[in-house]
N, C-alpha and C positions, 0 to 999 in steps of 0.2 A: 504494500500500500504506500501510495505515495501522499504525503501531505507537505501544503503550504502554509505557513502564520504570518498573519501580516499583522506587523502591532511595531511601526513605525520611529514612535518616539513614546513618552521619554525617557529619560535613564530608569528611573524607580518604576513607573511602569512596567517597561519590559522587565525587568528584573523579575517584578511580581509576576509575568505571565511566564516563567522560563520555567518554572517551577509544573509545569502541566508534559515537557521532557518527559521527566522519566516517568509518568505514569500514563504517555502514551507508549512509552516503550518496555513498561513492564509487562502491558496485555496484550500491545504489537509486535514483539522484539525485531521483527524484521522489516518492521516500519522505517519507509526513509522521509526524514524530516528536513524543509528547508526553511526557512527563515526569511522575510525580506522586511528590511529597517530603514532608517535614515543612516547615510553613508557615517555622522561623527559618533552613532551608538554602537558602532559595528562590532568595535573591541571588547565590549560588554559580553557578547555573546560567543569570542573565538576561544579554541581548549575546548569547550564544549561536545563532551562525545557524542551527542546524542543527535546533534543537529549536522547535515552531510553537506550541506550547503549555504551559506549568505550571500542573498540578493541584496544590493544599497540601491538605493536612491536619494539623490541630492534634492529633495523637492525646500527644504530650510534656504539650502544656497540660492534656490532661485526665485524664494521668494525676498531673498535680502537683495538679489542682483533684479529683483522685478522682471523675469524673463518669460515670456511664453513659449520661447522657441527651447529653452531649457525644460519648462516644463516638461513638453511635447514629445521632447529629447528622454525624459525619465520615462513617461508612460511607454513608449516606444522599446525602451529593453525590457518592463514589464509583457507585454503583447507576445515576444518571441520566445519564451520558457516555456519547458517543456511542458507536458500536459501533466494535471496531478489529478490524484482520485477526489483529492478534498483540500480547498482553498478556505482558509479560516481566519475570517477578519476580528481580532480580538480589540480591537481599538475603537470601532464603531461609530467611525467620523466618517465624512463623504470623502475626506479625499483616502481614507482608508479602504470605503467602500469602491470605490472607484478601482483601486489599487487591486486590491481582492477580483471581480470583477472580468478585468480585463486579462488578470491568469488564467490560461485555458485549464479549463478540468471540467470537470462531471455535474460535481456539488461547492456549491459557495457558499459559506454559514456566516451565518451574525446574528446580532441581535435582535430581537424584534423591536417595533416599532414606539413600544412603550417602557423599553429597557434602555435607551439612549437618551442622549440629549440633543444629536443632529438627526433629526427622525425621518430627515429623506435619504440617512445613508441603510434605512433597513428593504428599501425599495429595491436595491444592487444585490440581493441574497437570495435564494430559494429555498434553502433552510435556517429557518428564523428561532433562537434561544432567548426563552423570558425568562428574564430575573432581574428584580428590580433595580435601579439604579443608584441607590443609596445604598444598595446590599456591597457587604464585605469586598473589595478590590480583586484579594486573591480567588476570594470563590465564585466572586463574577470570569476574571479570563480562566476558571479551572471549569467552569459551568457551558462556557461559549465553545472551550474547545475538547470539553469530556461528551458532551450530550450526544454530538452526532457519530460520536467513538461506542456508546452504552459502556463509558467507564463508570462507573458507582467511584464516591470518593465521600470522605468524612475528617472533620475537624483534626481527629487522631490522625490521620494517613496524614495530612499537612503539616501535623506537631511534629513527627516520625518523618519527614523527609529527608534524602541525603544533600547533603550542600553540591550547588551545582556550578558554582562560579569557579571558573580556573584561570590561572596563571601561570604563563611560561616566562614571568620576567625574572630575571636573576638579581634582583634589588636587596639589599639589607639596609634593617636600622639597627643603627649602633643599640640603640638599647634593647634586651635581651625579654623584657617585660615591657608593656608599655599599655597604653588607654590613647585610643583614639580621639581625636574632635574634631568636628565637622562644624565646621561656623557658618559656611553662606548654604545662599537658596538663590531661587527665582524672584523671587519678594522681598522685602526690607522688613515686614511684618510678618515674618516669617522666622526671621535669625532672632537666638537667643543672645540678650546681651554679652558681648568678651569680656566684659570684666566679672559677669555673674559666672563663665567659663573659669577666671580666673579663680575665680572663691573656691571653685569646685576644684579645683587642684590645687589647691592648697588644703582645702579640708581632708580630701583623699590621702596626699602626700604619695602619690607613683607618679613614677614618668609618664606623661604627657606627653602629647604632638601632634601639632596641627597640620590638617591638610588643607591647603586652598588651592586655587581656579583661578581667578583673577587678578589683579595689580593693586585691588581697592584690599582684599581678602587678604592679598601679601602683606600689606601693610598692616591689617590688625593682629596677624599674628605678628610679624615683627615688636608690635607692642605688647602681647600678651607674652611670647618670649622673653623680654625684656622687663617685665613686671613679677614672675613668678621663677625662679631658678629649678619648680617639677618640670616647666613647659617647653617646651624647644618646637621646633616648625622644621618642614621638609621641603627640598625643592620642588617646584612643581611637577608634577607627574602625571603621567597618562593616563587613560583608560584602566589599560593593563597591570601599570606599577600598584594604582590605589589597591585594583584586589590583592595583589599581595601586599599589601602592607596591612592591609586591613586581614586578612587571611591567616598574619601570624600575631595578632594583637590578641589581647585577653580582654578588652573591653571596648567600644564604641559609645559616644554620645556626640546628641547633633542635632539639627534642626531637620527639618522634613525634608528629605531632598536625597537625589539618588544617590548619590557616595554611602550618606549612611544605613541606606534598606540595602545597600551589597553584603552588612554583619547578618542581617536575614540569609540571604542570599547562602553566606558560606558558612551559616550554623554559631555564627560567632557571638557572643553576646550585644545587646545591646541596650540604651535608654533614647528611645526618638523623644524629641521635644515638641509640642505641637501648643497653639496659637488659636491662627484664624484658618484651619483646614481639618475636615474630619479626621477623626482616629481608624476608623475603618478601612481606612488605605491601605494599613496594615493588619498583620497576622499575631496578636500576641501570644506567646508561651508562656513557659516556665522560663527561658533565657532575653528574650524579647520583648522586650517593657516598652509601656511606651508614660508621658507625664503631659497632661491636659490642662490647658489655662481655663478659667471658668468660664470664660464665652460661648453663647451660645450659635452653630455652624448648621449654614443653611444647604445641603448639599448642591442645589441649584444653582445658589448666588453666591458665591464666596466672598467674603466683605476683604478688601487687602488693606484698609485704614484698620483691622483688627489688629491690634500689638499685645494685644494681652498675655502673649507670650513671655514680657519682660516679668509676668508677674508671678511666674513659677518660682520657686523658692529651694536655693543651693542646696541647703539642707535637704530638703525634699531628695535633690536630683545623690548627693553625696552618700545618704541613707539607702539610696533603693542601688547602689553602685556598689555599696560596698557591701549590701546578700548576692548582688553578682558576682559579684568574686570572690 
């Protein structure tokens, strides 16, 4: 059986959909599974045994370069793949729908019509999966891409999952122990304050170390390096290097945002900090916590003036860190 997944962007996202892997190929095993993403997620998904192929497409490039001829250019190597038994849009946007779609094969699935939020992308489907939109993240893409498989799946099979993220990068951190921090996001109301970071390493008292992404983010960790002697910061790094860095850590904390659902991802502990975006994005366990500001999250409307993030409490975040470890 040949299958395709198309679930395009974005980091945390796919993340949470890669986790449907091995339990198509627990009951498939001779399932070939291919993949098609946005060309800068690609890295997220390579080491991955399970998946035989990645398709990219640049559709972010062109819409930063405003190109239709780009566009036209991505759909175009979509059109010429090969034929699959079942093309599965787990994203359930139109240009995802579109994307799914124009892959030749048999069966095309997604969501229906009352399970999305862009409800003309469930028009592009012949096999339509309902489950509501507010429902749990993971068990939405584990729902769109189990149902037309007849895989049964439950809360325990997700607790009990193998870590699927891999890394062929040969990276070390000098320190032999450490706790991860993830400081940005997509939002401003979103990140947990850096000096409220700071508290929390200092109350812990282990080694520290920040990862950032950007020029704004270099610089707060520079300063949170520079304010606490547990803290230190990493050069920037790729796709690749974060899962391994993240891969040999004993602990994660961090604001919503893909870097730190890859401690999901590779079974690794973690505290997600959360704000002004539901809890339900994620999967919580026994290793995977997550700590909620008291606002209340509309899953329709997402308010981005929400900051109430700042008002989680170190203590709090220190306390629940150190029964993780």
């Amino acid at each position: 059986m040949k299958i395709a997944i198309v679930k395009l962007s974005a980091l945390g996202d796919i993340i949470h959909t890669m986790i449907a892997l091995q339990f198509i190929k627990n009951h498939y095993p001779d399932s070939q599974i291919d993949w098609i993403v946005d060309q800068q997620f690609k890295s997220v998904l390579e080491n991955n045994p399970h998946i035989r192929k990645i398709h990219t497409v640049s559709f972010k490039k062109a819409k930063k370069e405003k190109s239709i001829l780009l566009i036209l250019k991505e759909l175009n190597k979509i059109r010429v793949l090969e034929k699959y038994d079942l093309v599965i849009d787990a994203q359930g946007l139109i240009k995802s729908a579109v994307v799914a779609k124009l892959i030749p094969s048999k069966i095309t699935v997604g969501f229906d019509i009352n399970s999305i939020r862009e409800k003309l992308a469930s028009y592009f489907y012949n096999y339509k999966v309902a489950i509501s939109y507010d429902s749990n993240s993971i068990e939405r893409n584990l729902r769109v891409i189990c149902n037309p498989l007849d895989i049964n799946f439950n809360s325990i099979d997700i607790e009990n999952k193998d870590p699927f993220l891999f890394s062929d990068s040969k990276l070390k951190v000098n320190e032999s122990c450490y706790i991860v921090f993830i400081i940005g996001s997509t939002w401003a109301s979103r990140n947990y304050p850096i000096e409220k970071f700071v508290e929390v390493a200092d109350l812990l008292q282990k080694n520290c170390i920040v990862l950032w992404g950007s020029s704004e983010e270099r610089k707060k960790a520079e300063w949170m390096s520079e304010q606490s002697t547990f803290i230190g910061m990493m050069p920037k790094l790729n796709l690749n290097e974060v899962k391994a860095v993240i891969s040999n850590s004993m602990l994660l904390i961090g604001n919503d945002s893909g870097p730190s659902h890859m401690a999901w991802g590779l079974n690794i502990p973690s505290i997600i900090l959360f704000g002004p975006t539901p809890v339900n994005r994620v999967f919580q366990s026994t290793i995977n916590q997550v700590l909620k500001s008291n606002s209340e999250v509309n899953h329709f409307r997402l308010n981005k003036q929400d900051f109430t993030i700042r008002e989680i409490g170190v203590n709090d975040i220190a306390r629940m860190a150190k029964e993780l470890l």
